[in-house]
C-alpha positions in Angstrom: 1.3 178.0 -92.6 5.3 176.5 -92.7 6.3 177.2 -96.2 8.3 174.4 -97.9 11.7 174.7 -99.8 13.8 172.3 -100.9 17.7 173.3 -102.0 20.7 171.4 -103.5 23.8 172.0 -105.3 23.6 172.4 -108.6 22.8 169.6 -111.0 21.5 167.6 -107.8 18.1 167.1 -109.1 15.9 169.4 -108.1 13.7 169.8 -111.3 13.5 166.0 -111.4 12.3 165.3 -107.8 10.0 168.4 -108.0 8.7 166.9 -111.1 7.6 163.7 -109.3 6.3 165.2 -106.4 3.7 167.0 -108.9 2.3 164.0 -109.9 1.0 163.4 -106.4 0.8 167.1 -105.4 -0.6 170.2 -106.0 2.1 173.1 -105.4 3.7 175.9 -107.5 7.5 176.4 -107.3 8.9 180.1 -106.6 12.1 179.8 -108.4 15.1 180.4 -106.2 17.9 180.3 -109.0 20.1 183.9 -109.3 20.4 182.9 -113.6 17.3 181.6 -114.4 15.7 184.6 -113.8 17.3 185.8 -116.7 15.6 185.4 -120.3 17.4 183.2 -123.7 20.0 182.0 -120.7 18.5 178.7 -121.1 20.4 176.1 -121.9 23.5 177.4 -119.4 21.1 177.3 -116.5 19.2 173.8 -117.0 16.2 175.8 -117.0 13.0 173.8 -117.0 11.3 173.0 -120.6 8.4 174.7 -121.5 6.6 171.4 -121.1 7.7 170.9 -117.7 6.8 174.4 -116.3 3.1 173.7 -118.1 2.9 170.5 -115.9 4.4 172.4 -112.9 4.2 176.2 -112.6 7.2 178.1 -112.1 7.6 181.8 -111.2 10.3 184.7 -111.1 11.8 182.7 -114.3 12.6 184.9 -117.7 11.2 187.9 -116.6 14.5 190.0 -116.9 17.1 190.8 -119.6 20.8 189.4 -119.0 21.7 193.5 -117.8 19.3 193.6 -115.1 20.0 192.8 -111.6 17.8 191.4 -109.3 19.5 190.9 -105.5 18.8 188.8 -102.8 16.3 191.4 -101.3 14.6 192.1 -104.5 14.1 188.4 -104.2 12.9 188.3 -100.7 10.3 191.0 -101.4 9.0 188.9 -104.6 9.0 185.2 -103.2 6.7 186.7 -100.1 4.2 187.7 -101.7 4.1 185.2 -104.5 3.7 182.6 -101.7 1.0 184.7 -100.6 -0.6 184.6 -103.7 -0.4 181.2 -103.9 -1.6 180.1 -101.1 -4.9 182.6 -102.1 -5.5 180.5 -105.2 -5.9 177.3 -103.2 -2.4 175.5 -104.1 0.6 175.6 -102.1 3.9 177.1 -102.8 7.2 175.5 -102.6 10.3 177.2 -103.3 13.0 175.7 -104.7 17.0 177.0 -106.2 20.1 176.6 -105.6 20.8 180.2 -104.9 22.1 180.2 -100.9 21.6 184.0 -100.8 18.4 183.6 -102.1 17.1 181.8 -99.5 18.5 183.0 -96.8 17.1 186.3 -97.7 13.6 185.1 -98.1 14.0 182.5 -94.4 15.4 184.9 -91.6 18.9 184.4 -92.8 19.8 188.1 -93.1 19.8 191.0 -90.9 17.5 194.2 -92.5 19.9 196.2 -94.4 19.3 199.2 -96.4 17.9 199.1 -99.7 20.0 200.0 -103.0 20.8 203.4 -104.4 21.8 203.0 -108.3 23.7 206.8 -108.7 25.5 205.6 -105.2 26.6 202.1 -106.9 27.7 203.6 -109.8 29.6 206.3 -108.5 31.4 203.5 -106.9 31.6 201.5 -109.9 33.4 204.3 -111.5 35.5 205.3 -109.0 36.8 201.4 -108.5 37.4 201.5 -112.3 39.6 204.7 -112.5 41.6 203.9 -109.5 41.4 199.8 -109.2 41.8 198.9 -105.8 40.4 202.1 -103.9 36.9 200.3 -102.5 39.1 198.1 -101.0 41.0 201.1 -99.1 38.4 202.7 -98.5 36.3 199.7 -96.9 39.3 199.1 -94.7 38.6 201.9 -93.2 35.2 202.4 -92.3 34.8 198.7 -91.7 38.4 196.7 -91.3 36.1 193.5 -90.2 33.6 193.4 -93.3 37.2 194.2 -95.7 38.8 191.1 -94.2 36.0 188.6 -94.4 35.3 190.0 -98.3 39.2 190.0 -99.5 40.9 192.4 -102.0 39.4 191.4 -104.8 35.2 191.1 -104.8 34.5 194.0 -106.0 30.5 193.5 -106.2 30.3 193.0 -102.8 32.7 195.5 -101.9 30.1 198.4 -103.2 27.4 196.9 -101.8 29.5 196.9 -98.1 30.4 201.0 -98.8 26.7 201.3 -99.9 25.3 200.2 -96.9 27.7 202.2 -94.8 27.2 205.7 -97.0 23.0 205.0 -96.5 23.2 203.9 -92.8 26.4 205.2 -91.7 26.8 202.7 -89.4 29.7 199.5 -90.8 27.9 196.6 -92.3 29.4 194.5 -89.7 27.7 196.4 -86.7 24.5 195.2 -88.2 24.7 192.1 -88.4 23.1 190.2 -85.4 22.5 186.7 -87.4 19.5 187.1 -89.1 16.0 186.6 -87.7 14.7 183.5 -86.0 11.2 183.9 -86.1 11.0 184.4 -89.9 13.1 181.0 -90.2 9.9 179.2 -88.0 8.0 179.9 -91.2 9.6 177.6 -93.8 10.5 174.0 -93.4 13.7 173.5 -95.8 15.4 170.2 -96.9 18.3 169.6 -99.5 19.4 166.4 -102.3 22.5 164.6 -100.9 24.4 164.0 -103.5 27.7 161.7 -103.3 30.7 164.0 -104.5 31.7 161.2 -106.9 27.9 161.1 -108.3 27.5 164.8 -108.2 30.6 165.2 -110.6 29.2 162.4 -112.7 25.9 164.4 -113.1 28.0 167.6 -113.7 29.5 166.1 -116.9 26.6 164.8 -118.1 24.5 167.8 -117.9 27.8 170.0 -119.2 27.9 167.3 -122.4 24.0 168.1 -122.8 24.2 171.3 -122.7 26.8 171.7 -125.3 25.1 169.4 -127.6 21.6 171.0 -127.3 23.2 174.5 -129.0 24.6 176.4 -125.5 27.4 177.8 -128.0 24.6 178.9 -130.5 22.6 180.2 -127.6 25.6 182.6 -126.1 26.3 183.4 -129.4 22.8 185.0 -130.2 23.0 186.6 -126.9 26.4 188.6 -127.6 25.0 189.4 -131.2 22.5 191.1 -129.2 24.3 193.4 -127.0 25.0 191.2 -124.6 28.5 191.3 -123.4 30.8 190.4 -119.7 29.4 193.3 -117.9 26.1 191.2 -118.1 25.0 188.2 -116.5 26.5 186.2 -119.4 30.5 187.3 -117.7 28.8 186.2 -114.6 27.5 182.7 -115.3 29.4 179.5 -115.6 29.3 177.7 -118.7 28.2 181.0 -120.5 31.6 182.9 -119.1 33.1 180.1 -120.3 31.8 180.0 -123.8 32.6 183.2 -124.9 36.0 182.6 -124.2 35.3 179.8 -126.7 33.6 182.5 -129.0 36.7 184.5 -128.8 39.2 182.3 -129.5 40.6 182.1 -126.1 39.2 178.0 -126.2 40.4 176.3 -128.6 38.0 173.2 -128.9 34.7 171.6 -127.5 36.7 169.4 -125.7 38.5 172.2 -123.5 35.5 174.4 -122.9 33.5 170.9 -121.7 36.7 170.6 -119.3 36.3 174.4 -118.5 33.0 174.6 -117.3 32.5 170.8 -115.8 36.1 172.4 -113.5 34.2 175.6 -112.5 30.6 173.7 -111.8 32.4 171.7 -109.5 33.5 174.8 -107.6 30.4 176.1 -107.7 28.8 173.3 -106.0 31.3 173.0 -103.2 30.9 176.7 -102.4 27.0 176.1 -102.6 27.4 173.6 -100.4 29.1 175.6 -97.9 26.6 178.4 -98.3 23.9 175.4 -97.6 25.6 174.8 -94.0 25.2 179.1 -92.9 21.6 178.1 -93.0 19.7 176.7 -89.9 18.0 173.3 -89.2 18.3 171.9 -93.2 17.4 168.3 -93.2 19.4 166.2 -96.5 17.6 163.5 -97.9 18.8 161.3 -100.7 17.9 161.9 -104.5 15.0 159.1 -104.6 14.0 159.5 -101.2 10.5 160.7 -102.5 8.5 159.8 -99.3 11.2 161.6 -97.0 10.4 165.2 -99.3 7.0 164.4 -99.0 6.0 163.4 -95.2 8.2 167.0 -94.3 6.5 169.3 -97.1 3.2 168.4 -97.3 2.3 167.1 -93.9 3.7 170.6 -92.7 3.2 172.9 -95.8 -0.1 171.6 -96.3 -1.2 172.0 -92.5 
């Protein structure tokens, strides 16, 4: 059976048009959103309400604490056999986020790579903090190809790069062969179009929302709890942003609306561009209900 997933930039609509298909539908969405994993990191993520996710069942959302990680493989591994599942309880499964990786992982859009090794990452980690700049030097090395399409200064992926290469010994780049086609055949995958104009519009308005419905509380409990920039709250937008805020470094509502509105944008241009590395997506329009439909259903259904 084609498994159906539907993408989109953030604050496209996904919630909202998944929402409306439910109403003529029977499905369960396997959440494919890197922050909503994460529990109290609500607000910040436009997670869905509690009401919603009773009307429409979500998994793999708040099931981890903001100093957990969960990659793109550890994601692949889940969403597999949660559609399984699914599919055994007589409903389908339709994933849906806005997390490129995420989906590419789970479709055929990654080559097999070797899994993680937390005393290896952390040895890395160290060493990166002691002498900033090393993984760099060192990646340029055993892999001069990977260390020019990463740049100087993304450190994550940097470890994950010398990680792969201390596990496999053989240079990321030498494994890469462009993922695996007949694991793509399996999913059918559309996206929202979104007019840039419209899509900043919507990115306001949600940021305004947020802000109004307590995100500054909500960060605020969170970093009263532990919970500090080593976490997923230094790696979110609009929670990055308001601890800055918190500490003084923003000095009204006003700014850290500008702030985080600014950095959604960029968010959703580089999701956008992540969007394009994966094969035959089809775009629809916002309220193109019947479009989503006819390609999930006819085909996830069969």
């Amino acid at each position: 059976m084609v498994t159906p997933v539907l993408v989109g930039c953030t604050a496209s609509g996904k919630t909202a048009l998944l929402l409306r298909l439910r109403e003529r539908h029977d499905f369960q969405v396997v959440s494919a959103d890197s922050r909503q994993v994460y529990r109290g990191m609500d607000r910040g993520t436009a997670k869905p309400t509690m009401e919603e996710r009773s009307f429409l069942k979500h998994h793999l959302i708040d099931f981890l604490d903001p100093g957990e990680v969960f990659s793109a493989g550890d994601f692949a591994e889940a969403a597999t056999l949660l559609i399984s599942l699914i599919r055994g309880s007589g409903s389908v499964p339709m994933v849906s986020g806005g997390t490129a990786l995420y989906v590419m992982a789970l479709t055929g859009g990654f080559d097999p790579m070797p899994g993680r090794d937390g005393v290896l990452r952390r040895g890395l980690e160290k060493l990166e903090k002691e002498k900033p700049g090393i993984l760099g030097r060192l990646l340029e090395r055993v892999d001069p190809e990977t260390c020019v399409r990463l740049g100087r200064r993304d450190v994550t992926r940097q470890v994950r790069a010398l990680e792969i290469f201390a596990l496999s010994g053989i240079p990321p780049s030498r494994l890469r062969k462009g993922g695996d086609a007949s694991l793509r055949k399996k999913f059918v995958i559309a996206g929202i179009r979104v007019p840039p104009r419209e899509l900043r519009c919507r990115i306001a308005s949600r940021t305004e929302k947020m802000i109004a419905d307590g995100l500054v509380e909500e960060v605020g409990g969170l970093m009263e709890r532990g919970w500090g920039r080593e976490s997923a709250l230094g790696r979110t937008i609009g929670y990055r942003e308001t601890m800055d805020f918190i500490e003084g470094r923003l000095k009204s509502i006003s700014e850290l609306q500008t702030a985080i509105e600014v950095n959604t944008w960029r968010l959703a241009r580089r999701q956008r561009n992540m969007f394009r590395r994966i094969r035959d997506v089809v775009w629809y329009g916002f309220d193109e209900d019947w479009k989503f439909e006819s390609l999930f259903f006819d085909k996830g259904e069969a």
